[in-house]
Backbone of each chain as nested JSON, in Angstrom:
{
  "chains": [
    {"id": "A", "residues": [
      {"number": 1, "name": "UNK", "atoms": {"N": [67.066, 150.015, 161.167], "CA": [67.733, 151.242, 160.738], "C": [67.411, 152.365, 161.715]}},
      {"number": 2, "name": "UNK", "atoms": {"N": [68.17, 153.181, 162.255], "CA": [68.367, 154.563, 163.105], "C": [68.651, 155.667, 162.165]}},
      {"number": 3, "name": "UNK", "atoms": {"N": [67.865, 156.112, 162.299], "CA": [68.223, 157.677, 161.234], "C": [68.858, 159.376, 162.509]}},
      {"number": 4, "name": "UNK", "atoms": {"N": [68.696, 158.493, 163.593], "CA": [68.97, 159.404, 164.979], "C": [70.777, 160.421, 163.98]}},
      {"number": 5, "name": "UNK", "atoms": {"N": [70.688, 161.595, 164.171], "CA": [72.043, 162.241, 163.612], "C": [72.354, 161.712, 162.326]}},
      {"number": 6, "name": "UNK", "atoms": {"N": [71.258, 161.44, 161.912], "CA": [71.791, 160.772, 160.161], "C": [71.754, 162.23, 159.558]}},
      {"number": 7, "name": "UNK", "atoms": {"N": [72.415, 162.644, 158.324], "CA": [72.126, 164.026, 157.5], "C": [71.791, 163.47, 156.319]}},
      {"number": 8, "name": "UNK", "atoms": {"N": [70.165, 164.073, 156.029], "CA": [68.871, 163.556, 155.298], "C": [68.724, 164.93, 154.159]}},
      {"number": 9, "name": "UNK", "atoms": {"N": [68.756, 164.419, 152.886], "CA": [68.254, 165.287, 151.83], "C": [66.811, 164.474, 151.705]}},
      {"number": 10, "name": "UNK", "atoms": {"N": [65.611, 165.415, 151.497], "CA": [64.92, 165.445, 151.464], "C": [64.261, 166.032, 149.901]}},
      {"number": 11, "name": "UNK", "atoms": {"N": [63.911, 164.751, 149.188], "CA": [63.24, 165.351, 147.948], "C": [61.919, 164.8, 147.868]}},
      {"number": 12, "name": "UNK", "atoms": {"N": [61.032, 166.388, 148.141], "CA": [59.493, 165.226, 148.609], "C": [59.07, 165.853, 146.774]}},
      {"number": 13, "name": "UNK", "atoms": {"N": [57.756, 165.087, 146.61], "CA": [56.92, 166.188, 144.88], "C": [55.564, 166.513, 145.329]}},
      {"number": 14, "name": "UNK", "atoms": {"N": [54.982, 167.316, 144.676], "CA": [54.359, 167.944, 144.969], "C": [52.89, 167.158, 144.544]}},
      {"number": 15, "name": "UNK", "atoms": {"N": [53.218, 166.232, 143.71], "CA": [51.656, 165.24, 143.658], "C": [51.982, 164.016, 144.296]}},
      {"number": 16, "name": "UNK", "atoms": {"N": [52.77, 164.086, 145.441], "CA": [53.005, 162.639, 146.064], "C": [52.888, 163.455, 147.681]}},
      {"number": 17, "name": "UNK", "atoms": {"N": [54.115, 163.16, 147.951], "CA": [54.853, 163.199, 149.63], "C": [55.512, 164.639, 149.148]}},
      {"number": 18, "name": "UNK", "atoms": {"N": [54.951, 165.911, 149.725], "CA": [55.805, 166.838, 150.128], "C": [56.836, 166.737, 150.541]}},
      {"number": 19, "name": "UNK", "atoms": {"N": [57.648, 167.935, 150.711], "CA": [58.948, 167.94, 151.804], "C": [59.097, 167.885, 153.172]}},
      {"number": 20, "name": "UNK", "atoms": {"N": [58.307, 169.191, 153.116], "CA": [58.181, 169.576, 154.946], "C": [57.659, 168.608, 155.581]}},
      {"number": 21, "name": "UNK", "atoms": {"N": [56.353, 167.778, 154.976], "CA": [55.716, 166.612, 156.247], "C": [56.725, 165.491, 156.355]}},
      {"number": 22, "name": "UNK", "atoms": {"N": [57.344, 165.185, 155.112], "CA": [59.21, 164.035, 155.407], "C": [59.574, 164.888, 156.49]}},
      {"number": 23, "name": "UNK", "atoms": {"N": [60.041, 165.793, 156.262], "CA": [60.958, 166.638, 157.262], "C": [60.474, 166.544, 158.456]}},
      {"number": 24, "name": "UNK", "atoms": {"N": [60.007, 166.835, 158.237], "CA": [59.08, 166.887, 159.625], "C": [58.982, 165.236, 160.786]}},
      {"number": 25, "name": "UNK", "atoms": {"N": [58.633, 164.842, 159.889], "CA": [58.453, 163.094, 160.414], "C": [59.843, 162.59, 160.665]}},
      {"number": 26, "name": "UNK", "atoms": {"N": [60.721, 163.01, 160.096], "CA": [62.241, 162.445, 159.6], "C": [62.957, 163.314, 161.536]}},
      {"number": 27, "name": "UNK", "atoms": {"N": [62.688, 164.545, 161.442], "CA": [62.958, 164.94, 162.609], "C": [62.803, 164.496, 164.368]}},
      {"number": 28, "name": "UNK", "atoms": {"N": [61.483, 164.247, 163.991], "CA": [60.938, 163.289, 165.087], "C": [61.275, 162.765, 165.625]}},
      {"number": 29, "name": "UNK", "atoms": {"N": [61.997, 161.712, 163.983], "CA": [63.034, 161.013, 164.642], "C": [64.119, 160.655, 164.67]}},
      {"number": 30, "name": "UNK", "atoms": {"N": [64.595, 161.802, 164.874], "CA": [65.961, 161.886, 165.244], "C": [67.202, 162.53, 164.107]}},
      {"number": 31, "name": "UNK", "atoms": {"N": [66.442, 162.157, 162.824], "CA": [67.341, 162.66, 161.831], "C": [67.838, 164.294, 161.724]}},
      {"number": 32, "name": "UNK", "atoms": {"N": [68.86, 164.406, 160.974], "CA": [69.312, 166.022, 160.836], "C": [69.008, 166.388, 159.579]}},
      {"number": 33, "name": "UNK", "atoms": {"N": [67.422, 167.135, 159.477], "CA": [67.283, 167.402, 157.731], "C": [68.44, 168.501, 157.694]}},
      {"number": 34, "name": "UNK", "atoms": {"N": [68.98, 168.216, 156.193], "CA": [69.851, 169.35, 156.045], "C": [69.456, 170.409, 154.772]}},
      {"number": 35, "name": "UNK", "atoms": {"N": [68.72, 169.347, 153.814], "CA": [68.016, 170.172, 152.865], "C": [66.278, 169.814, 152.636]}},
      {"number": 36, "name": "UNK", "atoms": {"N": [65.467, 170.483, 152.112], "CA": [64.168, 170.262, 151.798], "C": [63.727, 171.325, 150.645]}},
      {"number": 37, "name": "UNK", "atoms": {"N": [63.282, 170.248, 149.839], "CA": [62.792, 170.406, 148.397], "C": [61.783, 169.634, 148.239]}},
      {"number": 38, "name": "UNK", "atoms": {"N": [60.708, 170.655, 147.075], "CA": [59.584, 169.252, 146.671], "C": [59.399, 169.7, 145.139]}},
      {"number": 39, "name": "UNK", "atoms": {"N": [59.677, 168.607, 144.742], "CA": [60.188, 168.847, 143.049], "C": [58.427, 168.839, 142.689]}},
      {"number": 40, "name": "UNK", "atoms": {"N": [58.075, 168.913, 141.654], "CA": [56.86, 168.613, 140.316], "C": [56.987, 168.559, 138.886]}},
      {"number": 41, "name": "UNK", "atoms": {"N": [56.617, 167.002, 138.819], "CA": [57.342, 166.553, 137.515], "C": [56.052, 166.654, 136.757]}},
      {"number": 42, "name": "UNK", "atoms": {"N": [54.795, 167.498, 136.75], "CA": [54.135, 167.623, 136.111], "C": [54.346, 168.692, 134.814]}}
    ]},
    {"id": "B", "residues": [
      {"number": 1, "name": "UNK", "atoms": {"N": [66.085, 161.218, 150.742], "CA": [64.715, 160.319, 151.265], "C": [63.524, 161.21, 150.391]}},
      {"number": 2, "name": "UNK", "atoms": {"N": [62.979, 160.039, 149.86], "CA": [62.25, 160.897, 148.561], "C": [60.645, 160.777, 149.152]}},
      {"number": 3, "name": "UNK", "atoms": {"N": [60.126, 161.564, 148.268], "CA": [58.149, 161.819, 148.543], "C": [57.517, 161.528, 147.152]}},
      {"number": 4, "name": "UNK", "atoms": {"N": [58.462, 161.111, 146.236], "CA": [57.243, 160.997, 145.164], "C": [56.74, 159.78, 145.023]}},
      {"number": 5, "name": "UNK", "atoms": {"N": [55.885, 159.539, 144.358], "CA": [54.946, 157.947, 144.519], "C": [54.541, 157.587, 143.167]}},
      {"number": 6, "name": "UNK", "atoms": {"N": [55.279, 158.084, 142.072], "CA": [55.444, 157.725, 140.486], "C": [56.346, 156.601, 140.405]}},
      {"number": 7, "name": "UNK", "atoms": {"N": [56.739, 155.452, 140.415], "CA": [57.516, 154.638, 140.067], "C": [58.738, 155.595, 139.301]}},
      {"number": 8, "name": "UNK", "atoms": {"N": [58.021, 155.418, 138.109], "CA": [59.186, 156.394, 137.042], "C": [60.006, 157.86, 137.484]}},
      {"number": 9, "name": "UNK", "atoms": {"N": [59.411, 158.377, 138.756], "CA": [59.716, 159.689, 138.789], "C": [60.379, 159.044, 139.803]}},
      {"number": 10, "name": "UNK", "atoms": {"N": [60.227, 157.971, 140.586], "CA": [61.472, 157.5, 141.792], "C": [62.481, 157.139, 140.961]}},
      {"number": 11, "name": "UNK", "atoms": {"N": [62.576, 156.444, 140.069], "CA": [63.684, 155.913, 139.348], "C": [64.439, 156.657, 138.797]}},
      {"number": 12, "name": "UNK", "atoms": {"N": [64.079, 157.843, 138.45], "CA": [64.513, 159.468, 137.682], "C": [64.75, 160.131, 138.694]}},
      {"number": 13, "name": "UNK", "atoms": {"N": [64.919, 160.453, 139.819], "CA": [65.28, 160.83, 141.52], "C": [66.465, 160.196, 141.705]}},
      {"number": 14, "name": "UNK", "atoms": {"N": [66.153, 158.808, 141.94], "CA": [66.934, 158.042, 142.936], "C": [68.243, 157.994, 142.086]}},
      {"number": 15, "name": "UNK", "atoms": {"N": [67.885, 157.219, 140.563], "CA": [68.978, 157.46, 139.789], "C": [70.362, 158.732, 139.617]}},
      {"number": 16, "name": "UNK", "atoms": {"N": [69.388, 159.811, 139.944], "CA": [69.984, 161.197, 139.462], "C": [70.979, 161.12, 140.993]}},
      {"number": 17, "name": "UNK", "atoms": {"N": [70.509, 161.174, 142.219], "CA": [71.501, 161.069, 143.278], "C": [72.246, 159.929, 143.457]}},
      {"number": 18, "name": "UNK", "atoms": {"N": [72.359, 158.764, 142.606], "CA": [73.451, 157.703, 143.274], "C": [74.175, 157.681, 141.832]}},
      {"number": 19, "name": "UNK", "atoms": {"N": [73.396, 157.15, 140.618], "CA": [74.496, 157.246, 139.471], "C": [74.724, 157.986, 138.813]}},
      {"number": 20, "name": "UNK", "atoms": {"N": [74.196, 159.296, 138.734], "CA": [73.984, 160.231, 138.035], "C": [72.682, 160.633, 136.541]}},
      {"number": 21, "name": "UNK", "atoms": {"N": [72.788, 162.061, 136.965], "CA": [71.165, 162.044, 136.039], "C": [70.63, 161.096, 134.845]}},
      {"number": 22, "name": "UNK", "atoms": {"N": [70.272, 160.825, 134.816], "CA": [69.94, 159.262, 133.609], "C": [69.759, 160.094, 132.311]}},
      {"number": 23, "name": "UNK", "atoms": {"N": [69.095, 161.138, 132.306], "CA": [68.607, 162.031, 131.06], "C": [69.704, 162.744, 130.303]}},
      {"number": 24, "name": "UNK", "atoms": {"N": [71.072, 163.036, 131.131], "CA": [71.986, 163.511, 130.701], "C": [71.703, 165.104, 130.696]}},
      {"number": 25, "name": "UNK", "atoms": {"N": [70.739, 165.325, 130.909], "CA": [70.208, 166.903, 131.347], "C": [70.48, 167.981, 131.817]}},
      {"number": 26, "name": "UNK", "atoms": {"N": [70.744, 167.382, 133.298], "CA": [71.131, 168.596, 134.059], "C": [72.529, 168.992, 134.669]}},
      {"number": 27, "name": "UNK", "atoms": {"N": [73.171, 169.45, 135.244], "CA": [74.055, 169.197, 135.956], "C": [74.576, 167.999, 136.947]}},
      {"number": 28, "name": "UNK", "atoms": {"N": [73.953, 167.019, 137.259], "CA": [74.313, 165.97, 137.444], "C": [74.53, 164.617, 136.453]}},
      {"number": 29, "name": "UNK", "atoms": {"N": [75.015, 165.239, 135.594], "CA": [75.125, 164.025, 134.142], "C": [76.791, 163.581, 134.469]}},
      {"number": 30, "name": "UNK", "atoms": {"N": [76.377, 162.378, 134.669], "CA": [77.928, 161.712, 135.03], "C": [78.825, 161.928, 136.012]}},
      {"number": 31, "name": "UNK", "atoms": {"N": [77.816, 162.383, 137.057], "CA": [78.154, 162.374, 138.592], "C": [77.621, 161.479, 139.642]}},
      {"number": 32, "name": "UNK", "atoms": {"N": [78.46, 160.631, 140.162], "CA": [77.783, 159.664, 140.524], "C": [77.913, 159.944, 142.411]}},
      {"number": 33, "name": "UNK", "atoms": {"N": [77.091, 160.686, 143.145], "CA": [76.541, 161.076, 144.128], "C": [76.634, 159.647, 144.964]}},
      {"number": 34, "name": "UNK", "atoms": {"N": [76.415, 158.756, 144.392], "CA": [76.266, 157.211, 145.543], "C": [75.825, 157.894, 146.788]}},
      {"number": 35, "name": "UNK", "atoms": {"N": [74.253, 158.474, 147.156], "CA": [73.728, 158.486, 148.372], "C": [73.038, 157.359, 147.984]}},
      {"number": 36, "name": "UNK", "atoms": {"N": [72.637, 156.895, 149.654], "CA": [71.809, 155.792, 149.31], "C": [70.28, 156.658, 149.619]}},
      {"number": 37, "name": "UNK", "atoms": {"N": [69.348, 155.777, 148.817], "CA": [68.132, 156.545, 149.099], "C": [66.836, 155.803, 149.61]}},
      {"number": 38, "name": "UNK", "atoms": {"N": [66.067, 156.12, 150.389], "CA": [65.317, 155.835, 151.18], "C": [63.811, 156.572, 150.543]}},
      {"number": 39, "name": "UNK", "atoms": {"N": [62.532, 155.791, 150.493], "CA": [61.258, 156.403, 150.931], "C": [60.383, 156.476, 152.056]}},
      {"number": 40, "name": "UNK", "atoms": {"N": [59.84, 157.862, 152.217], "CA": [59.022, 157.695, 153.65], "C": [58.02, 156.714, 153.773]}},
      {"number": 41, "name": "UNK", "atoms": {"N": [57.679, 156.131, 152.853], "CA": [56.483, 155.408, 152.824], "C": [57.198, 153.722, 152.875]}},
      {"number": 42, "name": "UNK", "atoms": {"N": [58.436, 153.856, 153.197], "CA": [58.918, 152.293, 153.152], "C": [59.112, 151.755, 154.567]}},
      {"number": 43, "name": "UNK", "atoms": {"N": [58.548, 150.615, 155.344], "CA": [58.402, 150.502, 156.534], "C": [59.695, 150.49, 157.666]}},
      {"number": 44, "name": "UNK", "atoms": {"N": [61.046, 150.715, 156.932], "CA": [62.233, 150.501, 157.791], "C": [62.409, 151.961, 157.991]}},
      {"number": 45, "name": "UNK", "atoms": {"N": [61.649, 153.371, 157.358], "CA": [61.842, 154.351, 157.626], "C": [60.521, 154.871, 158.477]}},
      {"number": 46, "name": "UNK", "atoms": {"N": [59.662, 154.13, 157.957], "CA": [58.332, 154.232, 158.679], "C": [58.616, 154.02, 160.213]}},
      {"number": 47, "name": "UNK", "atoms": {"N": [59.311, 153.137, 160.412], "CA": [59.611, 152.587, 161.865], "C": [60.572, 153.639, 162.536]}},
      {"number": 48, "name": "UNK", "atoms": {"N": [61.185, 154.425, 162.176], "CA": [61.944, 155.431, 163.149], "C": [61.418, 156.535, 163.395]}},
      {"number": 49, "name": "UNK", "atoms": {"N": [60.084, 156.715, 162.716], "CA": [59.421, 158.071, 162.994], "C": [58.378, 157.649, 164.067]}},
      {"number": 50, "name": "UNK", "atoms": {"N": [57.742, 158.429, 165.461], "CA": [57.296, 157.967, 166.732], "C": [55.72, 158.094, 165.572]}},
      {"number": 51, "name": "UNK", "atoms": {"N": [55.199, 156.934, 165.933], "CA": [53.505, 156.834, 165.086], "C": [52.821, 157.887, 165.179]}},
      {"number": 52, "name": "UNK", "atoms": {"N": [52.323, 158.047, 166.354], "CA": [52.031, 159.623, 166.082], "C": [52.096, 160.921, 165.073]}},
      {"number": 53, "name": "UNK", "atoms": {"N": [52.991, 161.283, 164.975], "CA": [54.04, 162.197, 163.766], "C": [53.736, 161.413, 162.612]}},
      {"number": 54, "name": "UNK", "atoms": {"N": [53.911, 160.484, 162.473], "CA": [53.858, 159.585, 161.015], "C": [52.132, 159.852, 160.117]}},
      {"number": 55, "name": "UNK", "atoms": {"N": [51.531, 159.291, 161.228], "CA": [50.156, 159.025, 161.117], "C": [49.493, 160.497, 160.96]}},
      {"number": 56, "name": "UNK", "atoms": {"N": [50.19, 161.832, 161.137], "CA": [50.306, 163.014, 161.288], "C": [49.636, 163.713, 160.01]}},
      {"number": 57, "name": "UNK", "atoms": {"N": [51.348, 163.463, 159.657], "CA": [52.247, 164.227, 158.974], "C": [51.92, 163.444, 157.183]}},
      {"number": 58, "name": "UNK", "atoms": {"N": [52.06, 161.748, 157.551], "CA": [52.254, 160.958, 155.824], "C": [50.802, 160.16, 156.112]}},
      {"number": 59, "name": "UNK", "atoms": {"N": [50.743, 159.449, 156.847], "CA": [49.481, 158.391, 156.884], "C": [48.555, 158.533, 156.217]}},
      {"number": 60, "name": "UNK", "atoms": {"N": [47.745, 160.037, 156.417], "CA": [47.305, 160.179, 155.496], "C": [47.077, 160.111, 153.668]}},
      {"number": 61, "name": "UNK", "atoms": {"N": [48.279, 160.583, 153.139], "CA": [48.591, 160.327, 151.706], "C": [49.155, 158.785, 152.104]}},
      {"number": 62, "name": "UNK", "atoms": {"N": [49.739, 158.289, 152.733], "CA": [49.98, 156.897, 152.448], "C": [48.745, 155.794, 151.515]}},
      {"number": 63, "name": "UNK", "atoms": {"N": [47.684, 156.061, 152.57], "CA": [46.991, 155.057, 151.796], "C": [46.466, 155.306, 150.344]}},
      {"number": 64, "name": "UNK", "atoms": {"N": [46.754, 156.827, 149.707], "CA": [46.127, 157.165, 148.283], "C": [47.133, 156.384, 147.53]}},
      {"number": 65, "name": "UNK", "atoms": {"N": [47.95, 155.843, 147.884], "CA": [48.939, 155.461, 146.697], "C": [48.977, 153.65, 146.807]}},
      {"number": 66, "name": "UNK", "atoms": {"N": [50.601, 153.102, 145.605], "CA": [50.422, 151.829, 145.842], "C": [51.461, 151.589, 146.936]}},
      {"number": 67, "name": "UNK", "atoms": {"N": [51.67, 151.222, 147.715], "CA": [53.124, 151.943, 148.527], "C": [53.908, 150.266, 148.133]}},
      {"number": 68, "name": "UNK", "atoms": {"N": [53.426, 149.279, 147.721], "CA": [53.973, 148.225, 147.4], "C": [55.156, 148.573, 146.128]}},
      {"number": 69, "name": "UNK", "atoms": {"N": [54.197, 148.898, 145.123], "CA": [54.981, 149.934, 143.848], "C": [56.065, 150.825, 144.28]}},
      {"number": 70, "name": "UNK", "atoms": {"N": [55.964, 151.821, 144.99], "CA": [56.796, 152.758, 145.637], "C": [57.953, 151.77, 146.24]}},
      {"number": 71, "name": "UNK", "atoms": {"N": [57.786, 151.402, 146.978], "CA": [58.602, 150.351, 147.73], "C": [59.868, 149.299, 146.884]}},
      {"number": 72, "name": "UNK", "atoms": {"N": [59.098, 148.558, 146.131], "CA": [60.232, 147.98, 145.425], "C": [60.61, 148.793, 144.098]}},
      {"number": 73, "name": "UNK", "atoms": {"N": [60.32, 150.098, 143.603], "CA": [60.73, 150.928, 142.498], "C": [61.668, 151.912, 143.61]}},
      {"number": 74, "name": "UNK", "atoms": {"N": [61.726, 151.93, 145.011], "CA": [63.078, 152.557, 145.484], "C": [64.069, 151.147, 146.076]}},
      {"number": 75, "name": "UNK", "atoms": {"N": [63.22, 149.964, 146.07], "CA": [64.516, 149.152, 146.601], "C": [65.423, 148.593, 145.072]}},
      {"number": 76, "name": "UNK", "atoms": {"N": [65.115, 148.984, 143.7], "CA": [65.661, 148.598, 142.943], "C": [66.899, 149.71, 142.678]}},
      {"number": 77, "name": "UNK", "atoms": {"N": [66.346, 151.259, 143.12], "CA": [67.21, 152.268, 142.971], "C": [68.343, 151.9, 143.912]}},
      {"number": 78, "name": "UNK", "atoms": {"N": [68.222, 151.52, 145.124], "CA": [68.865, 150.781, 145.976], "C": [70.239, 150.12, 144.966]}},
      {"number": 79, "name": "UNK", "atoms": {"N": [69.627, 148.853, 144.714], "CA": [70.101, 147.812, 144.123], "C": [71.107, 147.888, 143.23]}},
      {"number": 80, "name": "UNK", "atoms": {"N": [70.556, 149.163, 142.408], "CA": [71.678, 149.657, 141.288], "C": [73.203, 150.549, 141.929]}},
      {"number": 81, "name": "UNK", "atoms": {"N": [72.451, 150.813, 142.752], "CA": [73.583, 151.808, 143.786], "C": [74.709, 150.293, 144.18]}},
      {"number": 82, "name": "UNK", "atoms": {"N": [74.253, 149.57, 144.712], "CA": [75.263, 148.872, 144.688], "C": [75.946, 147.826, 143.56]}},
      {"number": 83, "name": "UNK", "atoms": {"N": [75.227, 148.022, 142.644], "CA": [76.214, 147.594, 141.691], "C": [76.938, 148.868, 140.839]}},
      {"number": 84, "name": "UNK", "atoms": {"N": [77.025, 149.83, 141.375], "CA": [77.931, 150.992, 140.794], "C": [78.884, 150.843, 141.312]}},
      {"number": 85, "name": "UNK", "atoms": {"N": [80.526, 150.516, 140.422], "CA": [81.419, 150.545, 140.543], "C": [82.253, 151.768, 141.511]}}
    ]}
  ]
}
């Protein structure tokens, strides 16, 4: 799988995987975040 | 591409963007979004990020969790996506 120009919603939570560090990592490589959120289902 | 590492809270995610909200709750009740969805912690997404950045950014929280659990509780969200009409 290539995520290079893919457009990535990003739903990180806040007692798991944040947003920004997906985003972040997701950018790297190559992907186009288009949104970033980090829900808490606590 | 999701970050949570609750089984149940992936299935309540993943659900809500491909078949629509399961709870009937929110504004996505009976909207069926069909994205497909992906976790960072699953190794076919793991593999497009340069190790470095990965090992960064997630590696860390990777190993607090079960990522086996995580893994097949988003490849089932998967699964259902394609059996949505």
């Amino acid at each position: 799988m290539s995520l290079k120009d893919k457009k990535v919603i990003v739903i990180g939570e806040r007692d798991g995987v944040p947003g920004p560090p997906i985003a972040d990592s997701l950018r790297a490589g190559g992907a186009d975040v288009v949104m970033v959120m980090t829900q808490c289902f606590v | 591409m999701l970050g949570a590492t609750d089984p149940e809270a992936i299935r309540l995610v993943g659900q809500t963007v491909t078949c629509g909200d399961p709870t009937w709750a929110g504004p996505l009740a009976g909207v069926a979004l069909k994205l497909p969805v992906y976790h960072i912690f699953e190794p076919v997404v793991k593999s497009t990020v340069p190790d470095d950045i990965y090992a960064a950014k997630v590696g860390n929280l990777e190993v607090l969790y079960d990522v086996d659990q995580v893994v097949s509780a988003t490849a089932e969200v998967r699964a259902s996506l394609a059996a949505t009409p």
